[in-house]
Every structure is written in structure tokens, then in C-alpha cells.
C-alpha positions as CSV (number, residue, x, y, z in Angstrom):
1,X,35.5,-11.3,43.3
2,X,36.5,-8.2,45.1
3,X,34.5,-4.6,45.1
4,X,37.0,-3.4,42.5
5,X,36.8,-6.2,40.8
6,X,32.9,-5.9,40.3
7,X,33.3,-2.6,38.9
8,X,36.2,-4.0,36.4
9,X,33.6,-6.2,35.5
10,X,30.7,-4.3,35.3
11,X,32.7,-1.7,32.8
12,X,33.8,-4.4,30.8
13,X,30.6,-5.5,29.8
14,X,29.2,-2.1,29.8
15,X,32.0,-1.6,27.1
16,X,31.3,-4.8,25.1
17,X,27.5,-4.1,24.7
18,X,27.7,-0.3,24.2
19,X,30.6,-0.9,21.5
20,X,28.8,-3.8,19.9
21,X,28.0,-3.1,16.3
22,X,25.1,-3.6,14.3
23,X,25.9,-5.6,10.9
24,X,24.8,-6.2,8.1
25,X,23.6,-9.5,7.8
26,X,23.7,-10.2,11.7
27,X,20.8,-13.0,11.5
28,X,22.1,-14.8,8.8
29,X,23.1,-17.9,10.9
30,X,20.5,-17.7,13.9
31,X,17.7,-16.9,11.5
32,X,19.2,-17.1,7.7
33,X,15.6,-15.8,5.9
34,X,14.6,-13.9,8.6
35,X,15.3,-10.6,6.0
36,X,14.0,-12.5,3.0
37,X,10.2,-13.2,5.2
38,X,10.1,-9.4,6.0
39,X,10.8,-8.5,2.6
40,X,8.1,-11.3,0.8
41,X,5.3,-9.9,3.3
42,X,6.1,-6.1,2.3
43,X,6.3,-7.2,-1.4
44,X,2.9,-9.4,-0.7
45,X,0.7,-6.7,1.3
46,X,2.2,-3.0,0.5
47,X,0.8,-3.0,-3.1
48,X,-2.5,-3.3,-1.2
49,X,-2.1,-0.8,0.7
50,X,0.8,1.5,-0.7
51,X,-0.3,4.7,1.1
52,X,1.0,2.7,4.2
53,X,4.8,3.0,2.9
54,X,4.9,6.8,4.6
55,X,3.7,5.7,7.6
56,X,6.0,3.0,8.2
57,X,9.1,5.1,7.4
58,X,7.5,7.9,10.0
59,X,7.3,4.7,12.4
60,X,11.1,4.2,12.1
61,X,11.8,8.0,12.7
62,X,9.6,8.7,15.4
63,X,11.4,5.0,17.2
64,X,14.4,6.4,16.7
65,X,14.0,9.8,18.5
66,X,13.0,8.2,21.5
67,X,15.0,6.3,23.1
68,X,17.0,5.3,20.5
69,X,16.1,2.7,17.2
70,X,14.6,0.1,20.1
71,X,11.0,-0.9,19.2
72,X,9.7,1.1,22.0
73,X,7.1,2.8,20.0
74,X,5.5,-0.1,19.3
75,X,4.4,-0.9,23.0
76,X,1.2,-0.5,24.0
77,X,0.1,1.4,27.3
78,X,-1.1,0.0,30.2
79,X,-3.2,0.9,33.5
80,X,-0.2,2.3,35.2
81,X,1.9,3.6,32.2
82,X,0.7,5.9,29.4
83,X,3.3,5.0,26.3
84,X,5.1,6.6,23.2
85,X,1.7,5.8,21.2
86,X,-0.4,8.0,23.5
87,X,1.9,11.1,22.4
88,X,0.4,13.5,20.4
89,X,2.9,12.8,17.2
90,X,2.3,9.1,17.5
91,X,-1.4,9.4,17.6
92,X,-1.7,9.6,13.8
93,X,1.1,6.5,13.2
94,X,-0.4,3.9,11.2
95,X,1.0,0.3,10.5
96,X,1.4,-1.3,13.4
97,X,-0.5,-4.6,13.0
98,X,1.6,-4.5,9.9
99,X,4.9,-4.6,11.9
100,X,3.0,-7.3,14.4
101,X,2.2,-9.4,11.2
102,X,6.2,-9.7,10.2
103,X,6.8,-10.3,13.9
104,X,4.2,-13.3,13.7
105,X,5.8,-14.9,10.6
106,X,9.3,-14.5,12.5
107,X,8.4,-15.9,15.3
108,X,6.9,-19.3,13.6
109,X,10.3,-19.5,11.6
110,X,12.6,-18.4,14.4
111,X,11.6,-17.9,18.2
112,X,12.6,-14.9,19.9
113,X,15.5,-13.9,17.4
114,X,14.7,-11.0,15.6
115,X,14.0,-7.9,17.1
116,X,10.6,-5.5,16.8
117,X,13.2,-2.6,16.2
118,X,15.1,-4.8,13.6
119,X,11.7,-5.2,12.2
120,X,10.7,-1.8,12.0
121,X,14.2,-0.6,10.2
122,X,13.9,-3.9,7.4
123,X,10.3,-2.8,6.7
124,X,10.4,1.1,6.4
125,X,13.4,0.4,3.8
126,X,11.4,-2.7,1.8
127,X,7.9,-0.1,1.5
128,X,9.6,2.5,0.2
129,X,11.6,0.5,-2.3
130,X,8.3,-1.7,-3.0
131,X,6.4,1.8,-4.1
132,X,9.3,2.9,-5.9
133,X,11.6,5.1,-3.7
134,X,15.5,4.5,-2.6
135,X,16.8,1.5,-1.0
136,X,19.4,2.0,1.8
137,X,21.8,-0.6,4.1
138,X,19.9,-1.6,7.2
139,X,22.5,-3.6,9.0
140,X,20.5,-5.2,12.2
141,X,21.4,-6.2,15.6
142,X,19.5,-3.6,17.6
143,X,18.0,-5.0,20.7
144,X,14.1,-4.5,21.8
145,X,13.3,-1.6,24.7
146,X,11.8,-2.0,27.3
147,X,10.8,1.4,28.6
148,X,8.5,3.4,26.5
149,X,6.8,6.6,28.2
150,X,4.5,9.3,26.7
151,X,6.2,12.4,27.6
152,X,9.6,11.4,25.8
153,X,8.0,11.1,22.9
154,X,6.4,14.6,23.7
155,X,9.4,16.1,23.9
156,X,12.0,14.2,21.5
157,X,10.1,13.9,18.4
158,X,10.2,17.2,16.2
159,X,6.8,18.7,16.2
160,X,5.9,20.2,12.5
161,X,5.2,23.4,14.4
162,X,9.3,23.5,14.8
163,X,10.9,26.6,14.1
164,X,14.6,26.2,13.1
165,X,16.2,26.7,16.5
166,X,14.0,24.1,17.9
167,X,14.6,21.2,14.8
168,X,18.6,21.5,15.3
169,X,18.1,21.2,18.8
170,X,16.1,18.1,18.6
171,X,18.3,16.6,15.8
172,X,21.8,17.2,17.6
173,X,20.1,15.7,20.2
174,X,20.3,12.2,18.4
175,X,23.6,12.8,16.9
176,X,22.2,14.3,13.6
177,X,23.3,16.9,12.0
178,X,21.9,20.0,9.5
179,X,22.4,18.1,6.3
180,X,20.4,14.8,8.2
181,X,17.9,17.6,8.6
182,X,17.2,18.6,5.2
183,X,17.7,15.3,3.5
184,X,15.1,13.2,6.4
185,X,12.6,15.9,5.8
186,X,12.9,14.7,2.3
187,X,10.8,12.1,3.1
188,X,7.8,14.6,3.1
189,X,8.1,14.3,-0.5
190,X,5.3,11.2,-0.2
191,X,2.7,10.8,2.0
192,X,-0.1,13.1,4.0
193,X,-0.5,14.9,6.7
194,X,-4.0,16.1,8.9
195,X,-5.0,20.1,9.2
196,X,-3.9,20.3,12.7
197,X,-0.2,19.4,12.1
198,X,-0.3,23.1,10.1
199,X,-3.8,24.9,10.5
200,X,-2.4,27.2,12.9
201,X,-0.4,28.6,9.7
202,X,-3.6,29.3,8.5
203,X,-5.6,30.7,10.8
204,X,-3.7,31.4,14.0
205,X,-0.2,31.7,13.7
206,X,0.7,34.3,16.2
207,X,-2.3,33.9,18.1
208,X,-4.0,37.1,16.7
209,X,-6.4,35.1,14.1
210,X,-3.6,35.8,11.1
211,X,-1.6,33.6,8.8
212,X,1.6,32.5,8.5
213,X,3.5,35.5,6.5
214,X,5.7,32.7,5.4
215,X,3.1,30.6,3.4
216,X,2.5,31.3,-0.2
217,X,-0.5,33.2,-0.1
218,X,-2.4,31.0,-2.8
219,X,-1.2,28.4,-1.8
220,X,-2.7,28.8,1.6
221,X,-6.3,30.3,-0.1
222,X,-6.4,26.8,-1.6
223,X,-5.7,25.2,1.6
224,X,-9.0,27.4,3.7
225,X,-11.0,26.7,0.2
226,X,-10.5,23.3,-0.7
227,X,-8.8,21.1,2.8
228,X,-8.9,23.0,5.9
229,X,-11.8,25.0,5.7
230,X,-12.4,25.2,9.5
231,X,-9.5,25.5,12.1
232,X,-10.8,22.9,14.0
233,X,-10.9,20.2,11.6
234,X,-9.8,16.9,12.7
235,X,-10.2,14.7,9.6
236,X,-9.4,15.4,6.6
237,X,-6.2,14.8,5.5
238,X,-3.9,17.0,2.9
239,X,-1.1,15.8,0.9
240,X,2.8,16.7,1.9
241,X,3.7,17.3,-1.5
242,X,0.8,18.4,-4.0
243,X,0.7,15.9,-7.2
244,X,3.5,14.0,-6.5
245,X,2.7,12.6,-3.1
246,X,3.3,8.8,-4.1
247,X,6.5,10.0,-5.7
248,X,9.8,9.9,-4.3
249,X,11.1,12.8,-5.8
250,X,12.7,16.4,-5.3
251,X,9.6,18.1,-5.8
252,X,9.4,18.3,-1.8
253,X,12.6,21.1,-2.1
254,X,10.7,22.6,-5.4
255,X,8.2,23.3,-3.1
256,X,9.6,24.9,-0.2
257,X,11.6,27.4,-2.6
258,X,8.1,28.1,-3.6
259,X,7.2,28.5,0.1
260,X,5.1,25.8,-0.2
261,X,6.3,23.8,2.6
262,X,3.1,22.6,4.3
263,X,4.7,22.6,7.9
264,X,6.1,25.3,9.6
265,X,8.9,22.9,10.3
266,X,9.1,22.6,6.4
267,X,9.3,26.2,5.8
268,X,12.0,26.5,8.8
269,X,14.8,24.5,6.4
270,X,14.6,28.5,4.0
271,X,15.7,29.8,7.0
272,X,18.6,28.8,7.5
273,X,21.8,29.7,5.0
274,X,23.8,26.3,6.0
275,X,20.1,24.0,5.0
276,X,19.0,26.6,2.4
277,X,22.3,25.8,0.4
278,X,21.6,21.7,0.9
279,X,18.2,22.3,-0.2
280,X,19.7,24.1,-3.4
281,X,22.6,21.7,-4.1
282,X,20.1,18.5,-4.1
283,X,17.6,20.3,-6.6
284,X,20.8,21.3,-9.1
285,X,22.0,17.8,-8.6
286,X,20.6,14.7,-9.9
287,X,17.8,12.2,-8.3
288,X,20.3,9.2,-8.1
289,X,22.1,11.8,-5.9
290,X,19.8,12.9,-3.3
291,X,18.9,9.1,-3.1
292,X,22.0,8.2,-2.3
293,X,22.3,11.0,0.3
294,X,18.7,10.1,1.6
295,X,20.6,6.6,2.3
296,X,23.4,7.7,4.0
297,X,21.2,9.8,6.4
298,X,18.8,6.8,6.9
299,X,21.6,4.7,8.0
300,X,22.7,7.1,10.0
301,X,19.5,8.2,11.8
302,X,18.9,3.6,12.3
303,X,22.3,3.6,14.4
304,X,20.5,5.9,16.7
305,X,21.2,4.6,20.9
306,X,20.8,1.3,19.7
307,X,20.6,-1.3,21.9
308,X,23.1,-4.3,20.9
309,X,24.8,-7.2,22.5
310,X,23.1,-8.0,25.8
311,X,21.1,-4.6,26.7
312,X,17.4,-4.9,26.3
313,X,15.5,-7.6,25.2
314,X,14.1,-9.3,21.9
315,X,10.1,-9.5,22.5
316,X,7.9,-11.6,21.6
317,X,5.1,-9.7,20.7
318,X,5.9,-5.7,19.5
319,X,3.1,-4.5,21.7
320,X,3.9,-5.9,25.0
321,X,7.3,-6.1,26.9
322,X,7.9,-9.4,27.8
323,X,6.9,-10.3,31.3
């Protein structure tokens, strides 16, 4: 084969993998339970652990940002590569012998089939719907990483210290757009957070020792009295949405109307007239109906970059690119 014919080549199957398609179904004749084992474990374990169904849905967003839906937050550093776990967002991710667990099971029933990215996307869906929040499609395919590097994850994933310009930015970045915004922050309506993701709201916001105009003064006295009571508190952790946190409900967008957005990025949604108008329609509309939205962005945000086709890999432990 000639030069020119290389490249024709090479294009071709650049073409066939990058236009490969995830579907619904896609292991059903090289691994036919493979969705059925991930969906018995979560069923089996989550109830154990149900505060775990957060941070499993935060796994598959933070993935996503980086590099595309591809597993690669799941790998572990080594001596001559700090990875997307060492970032500062991923630091407080929880779940991942979790996701190694369902790998394990897989791997008994089907070697080297089913992706750790596949496996992230099933089991974010299957928590929340096991703890009583909205199911969504998760159509599979997607092909393992093998790159995964600290200072992407630095600089993709949206810090809860965003302010508005910054959260668009990041979100376009990934093909999203303002309404993925407002309905994927939804999620905060379960789940916690720790006092440094916000105490600068409370104590430091400009750098002048003040507090965050934007806060609800009470609420932010309760936060100093009762959570945060120093700025430098590491530990303790504070609930996203006050007394509905294992809820999946539209008291999240209650909230911010109330300015009770614990993140700056939270508050940033008011901001905005285009994501102040989403946050009003889903609160005059109906739960069914920001669920079904909440799916529809889901999908969206797991068709992120995906590797499909013959890009990438499928490893055979999450942790570790295969050698």
C-alpha cells in the first residue's frame, strides 16, 4: 500500500471508531448479564451503604470531564505519573473499591469485555434508582483510557468555587450546554459536601476576612455555629441540601431561590437570566418532569469523548492500565 493509500486508511478507521456509537444493550451477546451482575451487586450492597449513591454519580461526572466518559479516574498513580485521583476535586471521591468489586464479578463471568467506564455509567444510574431517585438510558460501548493525569482533572472539572462565566466555560467545553448546567447540578439535591468546598463563603470571600454577600445571612450564621466553625476545618462534612439530602427532589432549586445554595457555584445558576428561568420552570413543573429532564442531560453528559470501536482499551483491573 502506497503513502496515500496509508493515509486513506488511516482516515477510514479514524472515521469508523470516532463515528461508532454506543448502544443500548451493546453486551448483550459477548456478555448477555453483564448489566443484570452490576445491577444485583448495587441492589445487594448500596442499601448498606446508601450514602455512597452521591458519590458514585459524582464519580461518573468528574470521568466524564476529563478526558471524556473513559474510566480514567479510576487509575491509580504511579512513581512517575501523579493521576486524576490526586486532583484536588477527586480527593474526596468515594466508591472506588465499589466500582473494582463489579469489575471483579465481570471479569469471572466475562474476561476483558466490559469496560471500567461502562461500569461506572451502569452503576451511578442503578445507586440512584436503588435509593429512590430517576433512572435514565445508559447505552454502553465506551472503551477504557489509558491516560489519566492530575492537572486535567485540575483544570476540567468545575470547582464549586465557580463563578458563572467560569461553569459555562467548563460545560461548553464538553459539549454541554446552560440547561445541562442547571439540571446536572440538580444532583446536589442528595448528598454532602466538606467546609472547604464553600468556607471561603464564610469567612474569606474576597480575601478581606468577609462573607459571601450572596449567602443567606442565617443561613450562613448556622453554617459558622453549628458546621464550619473554624475556616480551616478539614472534616466535618455538611449536607448539600438541608433535610432532604437522601431525597431526590426539587428542594435543591427551593433552595438556591432562597440563596441557600451551599456552593458559590450553586449560587452562580441565580445569576444568570437564561439558568435562573430553567431553575424557575423545573420548580412550577412537576417531579416526573425534572426527572425526565435530569435523564436526558445524564445521557447526554455519558456520550461525553467516548472512546468506542477500537480506541482505547478494556482493562482488567479499573486501577491499573493494562501493561
Amino acid at each position: 500500500m502506497g503513502g496515500f493509500g496509508l493515509i486513506v486508511f488511516a482516515l477510514l478507521v479514524y472515521m469508523s471508531s470516532s463515528q461508532a456509537q454506543l448502544q443500548l444493550g451493546f453486551y448483550s451477546q459477548s456478555c448477555p448479564n453483564a448489566e443484570q451482575i452490576v445491577q444485583n451487586f448495587v441492589n445487594q450492597h448500596i442499601h448498606n451503604a446508601p450514602s455512597l449513591a452521591a458519590p458514585l454519580l459524582r464519580m461518573h461526572f468528574h470521568d466524564c470531564f476529563v478526558r471524556g466518559c473513559d474510566g480514567s479516574v479510576l487509575i491509580n498513580s504511579t512513581s512517575n505519573n501523579q493521576s486524576e485521583k490526586a486532583a484536588t476535586p477527586n480527593l474526596t471521591l468515594r466508591g472506588f473499591g465499589f466500582i473494582e468489586s463489579v469489575k471483579s464479578l465481570l471479569e469471572a463471568a466475562c474476561p476483558g469485555v466490559v469496560s471500567c467506564a461502562d461500569i461506572i455509567a451502569l452503576v451511578a444510574r442503578d445507586a440512584i434508582v436503588a435509593t429512590g431517585g430517576p433512572s435514565w438510558s445508559v447505552p454502553t460501548g465506551r472503551r477504557d483510557g489509558t491516560i489519566s493525569n492530575v492537572t486535567e482533572a485540575q483544570n476540567d472539572i468545575p470547582p464549586p468555587t465557580s463563578n458563572f462565566t467560569n461553569l459555562q466555560r467548563l460545560f461548553a467545553n464538553v459539549g454541554l450546554d446552560l440547561k445541562d448546567l442547571v439540571l446536572l447540578s440538580g444532583a446536589h439535591t442528595i448528598g454532602v459536601a466538606h467546609c472547604p468546598s464553600f468556607s471561603n463563603r464564610l469567612y474569606n470571600f474576597t480575601g478581606v476576612g468577609d462573607q459571601d454577600p450572596a449567602l443567606d445571612s442565617e443561613y450562613a450564621a448556622n453554617l459558622k455555629s453549628r458546621k464550619c466553625t473554624t475556616p480551616n476545618d478539614n472534616t466535618t462534612i455538611v449536607e448539600m441540601d438541608p433535610g432532604s439530602r437522601k431525597t431526590f427532589d426539587l428542594s435543591y432549586y427551593s433552595n438556591l431561590l432562597k440563596r441557600r445554595g451551599l456552593f458559590q457555584s450553586d449560587s452562580a445558576l441565580t445569576t444568570n437570566s437564561a439558568t435562573l428561568a430553567t431553575i424557575n420552570q423545573l420548580l412550577s413543573g412537576s417531579l416526573q418532569n425534572f426527572y425526565a429532564e435530569f435523564a436526558t442531560s445524564m445521557e447526554k453528559m455519558g456520550r461525553i469523548n467516548v472512546k468506542t470501536g477500537s480506541t482505547g482499551e478494556i482493562r482488567k483491573i479499573c486501577a491499573v492500565v493494562n501493561s
